[in-house]
N, CA and C atoms as an extended XYZ file, in Angstrom:
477
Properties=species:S:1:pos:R:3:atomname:S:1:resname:S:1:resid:I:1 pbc="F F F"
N      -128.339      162.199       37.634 N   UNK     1
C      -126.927      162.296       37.347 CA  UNK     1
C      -126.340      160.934       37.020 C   UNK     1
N      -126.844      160.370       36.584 N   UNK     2
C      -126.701      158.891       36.563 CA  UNK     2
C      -126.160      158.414       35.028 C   UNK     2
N      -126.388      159.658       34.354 N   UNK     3
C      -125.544      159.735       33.134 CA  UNK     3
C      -124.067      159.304       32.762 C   UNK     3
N      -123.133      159.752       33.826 N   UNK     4
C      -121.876      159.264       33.641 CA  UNK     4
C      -121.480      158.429       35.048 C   UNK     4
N      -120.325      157.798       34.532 N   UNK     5
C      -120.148      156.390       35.499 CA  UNK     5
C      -119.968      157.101       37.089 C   UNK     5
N      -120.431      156.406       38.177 N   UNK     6
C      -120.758      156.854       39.490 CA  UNK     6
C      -119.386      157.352       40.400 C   UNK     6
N      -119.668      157.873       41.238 N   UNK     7
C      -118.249      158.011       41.907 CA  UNK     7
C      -117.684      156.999       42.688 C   UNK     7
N      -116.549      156.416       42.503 N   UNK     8
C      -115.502      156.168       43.283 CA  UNK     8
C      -115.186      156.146       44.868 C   UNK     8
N      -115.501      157.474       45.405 N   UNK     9
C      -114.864      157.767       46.415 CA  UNK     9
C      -115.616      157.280       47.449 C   UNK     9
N      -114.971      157.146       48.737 N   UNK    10
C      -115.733      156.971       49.605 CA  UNK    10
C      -117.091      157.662       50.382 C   UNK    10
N      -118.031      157.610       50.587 N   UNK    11
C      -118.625      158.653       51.596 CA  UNK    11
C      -118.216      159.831       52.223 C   UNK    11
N      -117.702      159.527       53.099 N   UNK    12
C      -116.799      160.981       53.673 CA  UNK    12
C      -115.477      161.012       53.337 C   UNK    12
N      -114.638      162.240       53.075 N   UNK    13
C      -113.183      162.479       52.467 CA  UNK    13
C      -112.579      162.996       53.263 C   UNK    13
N      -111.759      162.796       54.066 N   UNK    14
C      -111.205      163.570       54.939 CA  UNK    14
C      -109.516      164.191       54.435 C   UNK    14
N      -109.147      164.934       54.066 N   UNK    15
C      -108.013      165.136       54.213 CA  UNK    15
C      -106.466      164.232       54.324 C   UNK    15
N      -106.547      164.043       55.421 N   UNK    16
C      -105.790      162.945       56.214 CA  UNK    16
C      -105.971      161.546       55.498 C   UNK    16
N      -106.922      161.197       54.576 N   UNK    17
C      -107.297      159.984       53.829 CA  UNK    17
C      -106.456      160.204       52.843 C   UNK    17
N      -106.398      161.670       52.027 N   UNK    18
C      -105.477      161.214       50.632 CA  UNK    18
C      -103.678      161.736       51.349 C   UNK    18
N      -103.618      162.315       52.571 N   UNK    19
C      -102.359      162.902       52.723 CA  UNK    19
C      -101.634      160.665       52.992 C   UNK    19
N      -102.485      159.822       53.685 N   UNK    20
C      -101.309      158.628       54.217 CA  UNK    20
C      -102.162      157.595       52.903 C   UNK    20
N      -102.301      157.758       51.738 N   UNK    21
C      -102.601      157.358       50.927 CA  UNK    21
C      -103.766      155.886       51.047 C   UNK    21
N      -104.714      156.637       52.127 N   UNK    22
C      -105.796      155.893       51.255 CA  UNK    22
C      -107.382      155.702       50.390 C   UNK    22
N      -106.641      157.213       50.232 N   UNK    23
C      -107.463      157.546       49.031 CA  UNK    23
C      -106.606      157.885       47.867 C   UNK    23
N      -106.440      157.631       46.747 N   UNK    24
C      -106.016      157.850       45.565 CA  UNK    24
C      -105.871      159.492       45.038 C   UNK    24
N      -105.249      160.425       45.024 N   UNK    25
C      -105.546      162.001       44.397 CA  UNK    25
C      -105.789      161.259       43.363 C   UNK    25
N      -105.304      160.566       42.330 N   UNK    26
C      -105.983      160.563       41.070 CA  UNK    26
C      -107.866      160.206       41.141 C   UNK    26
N      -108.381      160.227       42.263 N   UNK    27
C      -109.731      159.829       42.261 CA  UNK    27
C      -110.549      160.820       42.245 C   UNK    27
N      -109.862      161.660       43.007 N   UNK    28
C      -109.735      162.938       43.561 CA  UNK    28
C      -110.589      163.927       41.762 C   UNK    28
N      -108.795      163.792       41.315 N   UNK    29
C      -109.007      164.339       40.020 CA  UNK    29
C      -110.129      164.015       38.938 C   UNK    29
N      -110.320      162.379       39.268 N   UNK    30
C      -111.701      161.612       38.238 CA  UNK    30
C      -112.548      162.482       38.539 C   UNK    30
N      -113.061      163.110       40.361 N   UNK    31
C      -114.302      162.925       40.542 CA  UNK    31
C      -114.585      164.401       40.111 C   UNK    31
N      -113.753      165.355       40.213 N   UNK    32
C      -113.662      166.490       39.597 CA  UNK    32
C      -114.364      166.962       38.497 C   UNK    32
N      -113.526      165.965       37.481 N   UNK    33
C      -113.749      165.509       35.880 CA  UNK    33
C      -115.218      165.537       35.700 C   UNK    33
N      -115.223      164.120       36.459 N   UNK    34
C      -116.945      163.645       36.395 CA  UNK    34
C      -117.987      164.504       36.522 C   UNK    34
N      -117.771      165.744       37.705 N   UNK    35
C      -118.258      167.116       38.225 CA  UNK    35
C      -118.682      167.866       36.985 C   UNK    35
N      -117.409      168.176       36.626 N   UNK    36
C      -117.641      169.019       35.398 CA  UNK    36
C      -118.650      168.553       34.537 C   UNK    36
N      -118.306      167.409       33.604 N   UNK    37
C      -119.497      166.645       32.848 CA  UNK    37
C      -120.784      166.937       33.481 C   UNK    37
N      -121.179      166.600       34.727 N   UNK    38
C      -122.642      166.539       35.404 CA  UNK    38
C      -123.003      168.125       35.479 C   UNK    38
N      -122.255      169.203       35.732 N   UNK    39
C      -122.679      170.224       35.581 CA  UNK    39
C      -123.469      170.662       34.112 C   UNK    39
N      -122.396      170.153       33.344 N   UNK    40
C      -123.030      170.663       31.858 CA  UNK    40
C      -124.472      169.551       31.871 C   UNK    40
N      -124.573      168.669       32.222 N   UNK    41
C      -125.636      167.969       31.973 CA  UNK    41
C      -127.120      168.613       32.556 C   UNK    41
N      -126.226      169.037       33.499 N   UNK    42
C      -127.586      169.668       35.046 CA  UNK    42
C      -127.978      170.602       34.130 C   UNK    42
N      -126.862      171.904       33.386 N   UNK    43
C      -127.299      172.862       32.722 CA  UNK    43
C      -128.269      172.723       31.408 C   UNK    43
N      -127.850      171.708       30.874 N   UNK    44
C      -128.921      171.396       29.830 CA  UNK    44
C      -130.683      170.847       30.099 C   UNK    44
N      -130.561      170.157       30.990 N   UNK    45
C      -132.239      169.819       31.730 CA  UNK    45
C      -132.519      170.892       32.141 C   UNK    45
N      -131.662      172.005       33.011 N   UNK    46
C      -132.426      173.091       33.184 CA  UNK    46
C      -132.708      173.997       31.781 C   UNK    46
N      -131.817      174.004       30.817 N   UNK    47
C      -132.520      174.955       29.620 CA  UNK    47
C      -133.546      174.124       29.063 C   UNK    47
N      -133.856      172.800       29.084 N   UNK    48
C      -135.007      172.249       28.410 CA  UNK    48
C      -136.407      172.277       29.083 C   UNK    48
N      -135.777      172.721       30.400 N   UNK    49
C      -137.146      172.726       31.672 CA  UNK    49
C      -137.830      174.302       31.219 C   UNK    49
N      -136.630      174.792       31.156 N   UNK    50
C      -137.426      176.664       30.718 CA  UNK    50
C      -137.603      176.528       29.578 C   UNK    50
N      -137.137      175.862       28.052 N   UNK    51
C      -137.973      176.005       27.063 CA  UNK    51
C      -138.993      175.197       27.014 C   UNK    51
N      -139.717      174.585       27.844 N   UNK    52
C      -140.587      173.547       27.727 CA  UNK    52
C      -141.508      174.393       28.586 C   UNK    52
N      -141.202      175.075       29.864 N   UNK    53
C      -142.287      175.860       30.196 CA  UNK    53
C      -142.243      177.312       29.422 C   UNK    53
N      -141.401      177.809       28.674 N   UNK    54
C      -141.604      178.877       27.994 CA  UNK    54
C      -142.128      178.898       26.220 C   UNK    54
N      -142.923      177.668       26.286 N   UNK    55
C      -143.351      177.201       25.135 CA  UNK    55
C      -144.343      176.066       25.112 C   UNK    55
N      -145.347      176.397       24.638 N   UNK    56
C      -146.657      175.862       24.769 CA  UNK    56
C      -147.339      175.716       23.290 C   UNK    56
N      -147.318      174.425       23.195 N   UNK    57
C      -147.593      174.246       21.746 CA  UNK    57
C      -149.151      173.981       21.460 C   UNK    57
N      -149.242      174.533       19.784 N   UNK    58
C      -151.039      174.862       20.397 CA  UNK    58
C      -151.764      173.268       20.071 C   UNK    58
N      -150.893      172.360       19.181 N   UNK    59
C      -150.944      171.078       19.268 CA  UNK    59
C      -151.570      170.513       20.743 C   UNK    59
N      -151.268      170.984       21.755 N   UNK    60
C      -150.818      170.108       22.672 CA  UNK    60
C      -152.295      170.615       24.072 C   UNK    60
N      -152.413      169.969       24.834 N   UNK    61
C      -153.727      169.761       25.511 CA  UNK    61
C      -152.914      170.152       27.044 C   UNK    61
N      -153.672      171.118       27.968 N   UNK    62
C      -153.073      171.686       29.173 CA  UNK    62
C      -152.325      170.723       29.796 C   UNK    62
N      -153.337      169.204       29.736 N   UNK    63
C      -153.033      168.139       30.879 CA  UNK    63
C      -151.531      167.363       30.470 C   UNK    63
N      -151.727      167.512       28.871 N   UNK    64
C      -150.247      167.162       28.599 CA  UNK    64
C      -148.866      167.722       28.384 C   UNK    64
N      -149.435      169.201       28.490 N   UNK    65
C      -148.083      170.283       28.730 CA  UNK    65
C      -147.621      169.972       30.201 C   UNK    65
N      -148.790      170.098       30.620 N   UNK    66
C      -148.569      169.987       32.676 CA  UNK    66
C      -147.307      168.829       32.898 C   UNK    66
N      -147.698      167.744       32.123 N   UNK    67
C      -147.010      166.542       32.774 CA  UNK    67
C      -145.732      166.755       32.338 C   UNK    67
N      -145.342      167.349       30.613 N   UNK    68
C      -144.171      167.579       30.564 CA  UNK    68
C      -143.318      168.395       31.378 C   UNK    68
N      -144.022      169.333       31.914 N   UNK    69
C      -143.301      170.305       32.673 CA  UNK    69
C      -142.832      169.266       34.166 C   UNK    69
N      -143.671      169.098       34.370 N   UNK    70
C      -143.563      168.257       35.810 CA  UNK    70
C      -142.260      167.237       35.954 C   UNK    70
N      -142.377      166.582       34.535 N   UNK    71
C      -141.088      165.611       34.123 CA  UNK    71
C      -139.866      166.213       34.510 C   UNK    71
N      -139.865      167.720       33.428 N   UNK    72
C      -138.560      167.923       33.497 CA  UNK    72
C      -138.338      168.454       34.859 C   UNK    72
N      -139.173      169.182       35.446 N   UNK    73
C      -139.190      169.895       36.663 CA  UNK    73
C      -138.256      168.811       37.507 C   UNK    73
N      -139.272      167.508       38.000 N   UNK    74
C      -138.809      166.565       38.345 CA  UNK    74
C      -136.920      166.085       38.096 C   UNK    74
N      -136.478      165.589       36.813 N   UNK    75
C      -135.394      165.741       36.122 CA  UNK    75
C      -134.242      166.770       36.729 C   UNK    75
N      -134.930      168.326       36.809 N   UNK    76
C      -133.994      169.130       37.201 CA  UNK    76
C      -133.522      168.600       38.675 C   UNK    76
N      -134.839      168.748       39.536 N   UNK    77
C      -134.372      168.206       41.023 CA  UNK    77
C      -133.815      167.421       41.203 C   UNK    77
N      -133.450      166.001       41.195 N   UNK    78
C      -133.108      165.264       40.930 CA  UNK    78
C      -132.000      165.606       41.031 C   UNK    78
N      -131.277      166.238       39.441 N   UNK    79
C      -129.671      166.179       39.074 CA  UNK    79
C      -129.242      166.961       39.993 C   UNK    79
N      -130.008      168.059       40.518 N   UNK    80
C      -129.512      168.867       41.605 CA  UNK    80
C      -129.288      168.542       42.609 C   UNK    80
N      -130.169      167.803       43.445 N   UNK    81
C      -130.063      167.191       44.749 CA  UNK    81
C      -128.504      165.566       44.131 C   UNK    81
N      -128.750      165.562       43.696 N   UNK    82
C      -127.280      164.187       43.520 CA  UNK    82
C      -126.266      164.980       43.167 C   UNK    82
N      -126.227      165.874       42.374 N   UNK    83
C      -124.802      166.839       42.285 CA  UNK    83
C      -124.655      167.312       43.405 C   UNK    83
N      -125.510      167.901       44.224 N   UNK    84
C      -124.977      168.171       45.590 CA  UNK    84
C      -124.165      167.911       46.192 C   UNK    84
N      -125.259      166.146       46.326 N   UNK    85
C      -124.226      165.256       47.238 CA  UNK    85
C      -122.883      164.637       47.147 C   UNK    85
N      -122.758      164.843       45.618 N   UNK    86
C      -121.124      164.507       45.525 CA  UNK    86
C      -120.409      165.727       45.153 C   UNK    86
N      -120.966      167.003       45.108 N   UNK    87
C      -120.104      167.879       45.431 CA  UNK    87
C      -119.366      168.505       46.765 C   UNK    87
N      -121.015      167.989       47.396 N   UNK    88
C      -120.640      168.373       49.346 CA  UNK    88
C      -119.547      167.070       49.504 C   UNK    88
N      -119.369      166.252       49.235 N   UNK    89
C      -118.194      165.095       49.281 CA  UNK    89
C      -116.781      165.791       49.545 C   UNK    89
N      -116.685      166.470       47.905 N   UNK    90
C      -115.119      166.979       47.949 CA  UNK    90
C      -115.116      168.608       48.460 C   UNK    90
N      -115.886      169.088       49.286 N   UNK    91
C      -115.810      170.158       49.783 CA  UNK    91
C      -114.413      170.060       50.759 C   UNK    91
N      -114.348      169.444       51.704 N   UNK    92
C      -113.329      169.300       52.581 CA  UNK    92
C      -112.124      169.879       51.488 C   UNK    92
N      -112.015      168.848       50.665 N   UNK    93
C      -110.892      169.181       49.486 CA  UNK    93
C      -110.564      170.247       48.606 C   UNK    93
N      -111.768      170.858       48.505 N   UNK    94
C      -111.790      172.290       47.608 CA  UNK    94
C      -111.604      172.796       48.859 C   UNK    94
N      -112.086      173.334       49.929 N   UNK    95
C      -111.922      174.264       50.973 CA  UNK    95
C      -110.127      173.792       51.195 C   UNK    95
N      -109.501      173.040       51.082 N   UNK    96
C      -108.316      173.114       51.197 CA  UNK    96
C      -107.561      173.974       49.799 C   UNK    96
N      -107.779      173.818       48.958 N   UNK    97
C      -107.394      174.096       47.830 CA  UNK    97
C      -107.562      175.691       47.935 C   UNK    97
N      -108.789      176.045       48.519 N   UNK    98
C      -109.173      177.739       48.576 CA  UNK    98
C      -107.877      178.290       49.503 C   UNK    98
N      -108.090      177.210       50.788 N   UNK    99
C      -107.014      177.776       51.954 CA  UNK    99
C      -105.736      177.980       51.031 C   UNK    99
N      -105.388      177.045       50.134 N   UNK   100
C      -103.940      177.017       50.157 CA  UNK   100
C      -103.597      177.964       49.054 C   UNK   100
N      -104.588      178.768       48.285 N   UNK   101
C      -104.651      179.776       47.228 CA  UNK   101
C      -105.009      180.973       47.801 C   UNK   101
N      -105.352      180.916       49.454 N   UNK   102
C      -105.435      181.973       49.956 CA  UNK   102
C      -106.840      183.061       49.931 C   UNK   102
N      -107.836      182.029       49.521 N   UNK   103
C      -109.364      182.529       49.110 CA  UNK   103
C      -110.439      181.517       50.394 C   UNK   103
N      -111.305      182.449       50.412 N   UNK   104
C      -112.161      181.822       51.719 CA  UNK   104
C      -112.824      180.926       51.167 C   UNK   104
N      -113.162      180.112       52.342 N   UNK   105
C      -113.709      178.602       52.377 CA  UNK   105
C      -114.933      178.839       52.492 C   UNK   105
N      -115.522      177.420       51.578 N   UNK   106
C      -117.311      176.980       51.787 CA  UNK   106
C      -117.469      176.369       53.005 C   UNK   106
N      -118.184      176.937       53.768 N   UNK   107
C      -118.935      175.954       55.021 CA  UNK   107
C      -120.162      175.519       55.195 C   UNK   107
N      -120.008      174.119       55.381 N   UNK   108
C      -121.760      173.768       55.168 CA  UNK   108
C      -122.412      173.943       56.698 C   UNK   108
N      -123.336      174.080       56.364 N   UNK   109
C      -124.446      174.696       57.215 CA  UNK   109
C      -124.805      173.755       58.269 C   UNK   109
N      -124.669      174.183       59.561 N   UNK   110
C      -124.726      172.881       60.898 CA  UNK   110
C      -126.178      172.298       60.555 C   UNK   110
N      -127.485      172.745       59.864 N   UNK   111
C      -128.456      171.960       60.112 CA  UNK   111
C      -128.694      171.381       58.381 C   UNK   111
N      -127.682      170.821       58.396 N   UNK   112
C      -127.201      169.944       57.053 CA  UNK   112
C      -128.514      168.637       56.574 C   UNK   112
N      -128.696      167.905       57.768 N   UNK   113
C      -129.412      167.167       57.505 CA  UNK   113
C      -130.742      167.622       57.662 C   UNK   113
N      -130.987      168.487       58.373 N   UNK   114
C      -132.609      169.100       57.804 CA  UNK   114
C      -132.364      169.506       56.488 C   UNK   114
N      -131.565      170.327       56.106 N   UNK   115
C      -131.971      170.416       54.593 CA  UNK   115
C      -131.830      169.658       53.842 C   UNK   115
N      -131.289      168.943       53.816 N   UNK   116
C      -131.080      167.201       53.100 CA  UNK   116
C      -132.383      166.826       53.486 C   UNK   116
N      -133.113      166.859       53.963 N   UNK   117
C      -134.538      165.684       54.508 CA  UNK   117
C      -136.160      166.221       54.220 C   UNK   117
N      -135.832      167.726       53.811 N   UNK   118
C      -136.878      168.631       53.619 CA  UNK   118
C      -137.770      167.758       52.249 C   UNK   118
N      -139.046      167.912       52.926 N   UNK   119
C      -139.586      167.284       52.023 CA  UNK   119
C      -139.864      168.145       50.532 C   UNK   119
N      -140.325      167.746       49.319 N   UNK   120
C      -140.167      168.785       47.984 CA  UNK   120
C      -141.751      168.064       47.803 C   UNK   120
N      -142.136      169.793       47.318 N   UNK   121
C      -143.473      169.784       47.127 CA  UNK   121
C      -144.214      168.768       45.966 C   UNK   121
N      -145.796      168.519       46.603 N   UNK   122
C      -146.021      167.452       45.878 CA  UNK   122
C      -146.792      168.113       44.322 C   UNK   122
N      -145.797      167.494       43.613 N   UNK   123
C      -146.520      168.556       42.598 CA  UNK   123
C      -147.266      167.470       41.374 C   UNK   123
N      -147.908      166.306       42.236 N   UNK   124
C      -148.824      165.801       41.341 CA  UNK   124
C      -150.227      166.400       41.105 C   UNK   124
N      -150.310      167.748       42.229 N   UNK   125
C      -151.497      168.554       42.236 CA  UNK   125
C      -151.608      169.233       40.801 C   UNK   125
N      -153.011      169.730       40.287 N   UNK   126
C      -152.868      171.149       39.514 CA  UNK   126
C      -152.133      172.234       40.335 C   UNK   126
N      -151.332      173.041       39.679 N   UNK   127
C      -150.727      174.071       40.174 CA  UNK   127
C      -152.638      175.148       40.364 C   UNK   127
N      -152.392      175.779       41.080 N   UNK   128
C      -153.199      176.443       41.782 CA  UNK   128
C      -153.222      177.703       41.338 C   UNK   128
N      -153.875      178.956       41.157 N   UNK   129
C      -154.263      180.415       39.945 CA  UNK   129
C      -153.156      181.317       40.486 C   UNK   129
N      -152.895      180.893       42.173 N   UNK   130
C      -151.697      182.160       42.771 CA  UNK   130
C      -150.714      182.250       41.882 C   UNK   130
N      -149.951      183.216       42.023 N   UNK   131
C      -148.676      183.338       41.321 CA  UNK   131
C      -147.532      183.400       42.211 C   UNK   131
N      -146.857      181.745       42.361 N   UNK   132
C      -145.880      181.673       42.823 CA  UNK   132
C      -144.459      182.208       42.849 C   UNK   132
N      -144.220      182.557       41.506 N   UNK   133
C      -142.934      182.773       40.954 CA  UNK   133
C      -143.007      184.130       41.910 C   UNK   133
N      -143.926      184.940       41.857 N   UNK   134
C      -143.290      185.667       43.188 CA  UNK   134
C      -142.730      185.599       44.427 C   UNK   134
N      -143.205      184.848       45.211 N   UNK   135
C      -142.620      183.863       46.062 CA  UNK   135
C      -141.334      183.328       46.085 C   UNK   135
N      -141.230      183.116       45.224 N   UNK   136
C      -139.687      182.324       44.928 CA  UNK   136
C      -138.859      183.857       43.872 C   UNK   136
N      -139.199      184.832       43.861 N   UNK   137
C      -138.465      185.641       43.842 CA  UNK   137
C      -137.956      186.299       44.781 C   UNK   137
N      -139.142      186.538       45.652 N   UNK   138
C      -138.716      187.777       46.959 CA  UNK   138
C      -137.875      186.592       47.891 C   UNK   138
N      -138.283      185.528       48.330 N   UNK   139
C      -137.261      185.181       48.798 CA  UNK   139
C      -135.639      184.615       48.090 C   UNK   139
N      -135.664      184.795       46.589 N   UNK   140
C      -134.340      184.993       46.442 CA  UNK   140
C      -133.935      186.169       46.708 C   UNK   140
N      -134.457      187.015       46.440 N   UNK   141
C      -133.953      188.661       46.916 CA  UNK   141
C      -133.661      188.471       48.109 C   UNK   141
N      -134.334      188.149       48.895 N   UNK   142
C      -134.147      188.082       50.537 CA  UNK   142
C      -132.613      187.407       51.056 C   UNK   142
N      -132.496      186.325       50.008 N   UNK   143
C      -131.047      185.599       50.422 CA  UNK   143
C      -130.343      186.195       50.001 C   UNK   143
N      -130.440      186.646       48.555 N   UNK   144
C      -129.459      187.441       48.189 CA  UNK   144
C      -128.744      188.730       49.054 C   UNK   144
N      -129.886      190.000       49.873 N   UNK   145
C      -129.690      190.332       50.218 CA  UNK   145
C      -128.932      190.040       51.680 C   UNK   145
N      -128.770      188.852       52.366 N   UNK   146
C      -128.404      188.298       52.950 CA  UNK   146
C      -126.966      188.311       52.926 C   UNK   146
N      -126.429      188.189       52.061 N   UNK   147
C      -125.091      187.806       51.768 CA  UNK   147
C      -124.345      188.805       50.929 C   UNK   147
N      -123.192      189.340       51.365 N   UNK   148
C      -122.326      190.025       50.998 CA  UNK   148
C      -122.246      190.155       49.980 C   UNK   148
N      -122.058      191.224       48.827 N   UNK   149
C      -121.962      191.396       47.530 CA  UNK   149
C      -122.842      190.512       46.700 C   UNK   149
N      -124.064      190.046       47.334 N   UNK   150
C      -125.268      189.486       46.639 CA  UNK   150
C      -124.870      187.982       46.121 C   UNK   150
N      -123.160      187.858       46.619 N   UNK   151
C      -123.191      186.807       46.214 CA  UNK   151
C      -122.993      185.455       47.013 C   UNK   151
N      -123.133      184.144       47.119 N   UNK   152
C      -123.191      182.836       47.734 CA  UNK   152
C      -122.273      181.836       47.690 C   UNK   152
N      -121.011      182.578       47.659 N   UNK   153
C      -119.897      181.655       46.981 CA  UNK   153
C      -119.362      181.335       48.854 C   UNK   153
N      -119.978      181.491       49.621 N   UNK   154
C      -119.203      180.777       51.149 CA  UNK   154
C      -120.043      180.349       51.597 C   UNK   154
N      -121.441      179.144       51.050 N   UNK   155
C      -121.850      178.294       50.982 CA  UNK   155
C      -122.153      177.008       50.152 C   UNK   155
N      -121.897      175.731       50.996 N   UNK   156
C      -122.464      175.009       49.769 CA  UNK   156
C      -123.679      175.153       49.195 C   UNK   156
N      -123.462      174.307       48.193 N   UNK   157
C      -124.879      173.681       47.195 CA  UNK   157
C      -125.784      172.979       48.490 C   UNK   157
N      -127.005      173.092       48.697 N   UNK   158
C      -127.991      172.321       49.558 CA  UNK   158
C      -128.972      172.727       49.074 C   UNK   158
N      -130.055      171.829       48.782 N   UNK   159
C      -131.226      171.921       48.514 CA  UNK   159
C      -132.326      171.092       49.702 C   UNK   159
């Protein structure tokens, strides 16, 4: 995410920081801005990650498809895990914004820093003949089913 200029804000945002002014709302509003931009960015590495694994050129030699994939793979995580972290930033602030529009709040999850610390698989290996993508389907089904109307909007982003 390192694409557009970094954030501003402090580490933690508390409320009470922009109500006796010392935090800026106009920073507030930058970091927003900046949000937006990094989303569309996140979205584009992820469509280049699926056309790059949904396309295999006959040019091209297993060992050097592998690494491209791995790149972008890599790339995606990355923008994801740093958008996170400056989205979990202004959560305090959007969860006010929900309160005050009268829509329920994101709460992050008490074992925050385990999932922040989880290690991500080492994928300098060959991928292996199993077929993972099942795996990582049933347990999206599983979360999904988890949560009310299938959907995840009263949690944060954590990876």
């Amino acid at each position: 995410m390192s694409s557009t200029s970094e954030s501003k804000l402090p580490e933690i945002i508390k409320i009470d920081d922009i109500s006796s002014g010392r935090i800026d709302p106009n920073l507030i509003y930058q970091e927003l801005e900046r949000l937006k931009v990094e989303i569309n960015i996140l979205r584009n590495d992820m469509s280049l990650f699926l056309k790059a694994l949904a396309t295999i050129p006959d040019n091209q030699s297993q060992q050097e498809y592998y690494k491209i994939i791995v790149s972008r793979l890599r790339t995606v995580q990355n923008s994801i895990k740093e958008y996170c972290v400056e989205y979990n930033k202004l959560l305090p602030i959007i969860n006010l914004s929900q309160i005050k529009l009268g829509h329920e709040v994101e709460i992050l999850p008490q074992n925050r820093t385990n999932a922040s610390n989880q290690k991500t698989p080492d994928i300098k290996q060959e991928p292996k003949k199993s077929n993972t993508s099942n795996k990582a389907t049933a347990s999206a089904t599983t979360d999904t089913q988890n949560n009310k109307n299938g959907s995840n909007s009263n949690q944060p982003i954590v990876l």
